[in-house]
N, C-alpha and C positions, 0 to 999 in steps of 0.2 A: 176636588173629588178624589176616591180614594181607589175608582177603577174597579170596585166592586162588585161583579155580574149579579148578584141576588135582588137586583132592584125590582120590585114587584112589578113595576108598569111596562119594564121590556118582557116582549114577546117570548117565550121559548120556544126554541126550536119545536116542528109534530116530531113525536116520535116514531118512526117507522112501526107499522100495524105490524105483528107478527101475523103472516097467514100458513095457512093449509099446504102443505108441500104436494099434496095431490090436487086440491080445486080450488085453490086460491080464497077461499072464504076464511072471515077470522078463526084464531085458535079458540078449541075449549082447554078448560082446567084440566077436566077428567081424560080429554083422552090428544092431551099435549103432545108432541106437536100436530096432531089435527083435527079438523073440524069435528068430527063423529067416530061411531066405530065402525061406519063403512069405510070411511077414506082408510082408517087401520088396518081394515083387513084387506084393501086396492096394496097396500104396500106390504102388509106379511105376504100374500100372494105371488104381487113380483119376488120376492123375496126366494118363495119356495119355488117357483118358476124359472127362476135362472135370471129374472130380468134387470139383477146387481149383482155387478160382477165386482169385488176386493179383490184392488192388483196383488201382486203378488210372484214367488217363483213356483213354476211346475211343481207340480206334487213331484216326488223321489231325482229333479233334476240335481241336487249338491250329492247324494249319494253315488250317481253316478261318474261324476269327476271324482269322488275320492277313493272307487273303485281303481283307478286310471294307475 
């Protein structure tokens, strides 16, 4: 045997479903990564809402050590 995984008869691993990062239901094409364009607009909302936060430093904190 030559060790060759492409043997039709074994099993493939499932491949993890991608789902919805807001409701858990599968993805669509059109509005990847989620289900509809409700779940789209659940997260431009958070979005505009403050509800992600990107770490980050204080707005004008390096300006002010190189005041110093």
């Amino acid at each position: 045997m030559s060790g060759n995984d492409n043997n039709p008869s074994k099993p493939k691993p499932a491949a993890k479903a991608r789902v919805c990062p807001i409701c858990g239901k599968p993805r669509s094409e059109r509005y990847d990564p989620f289900c509809s364009k409700r779940c789209a607009d659940v997260d431009l909302h958070r979005w505009f809402k403050g509800g992600y936060i990107v770490a980050g430093d204080e707005p004008g904190a390096s300006k002010a050590e190189d005041e110093d």
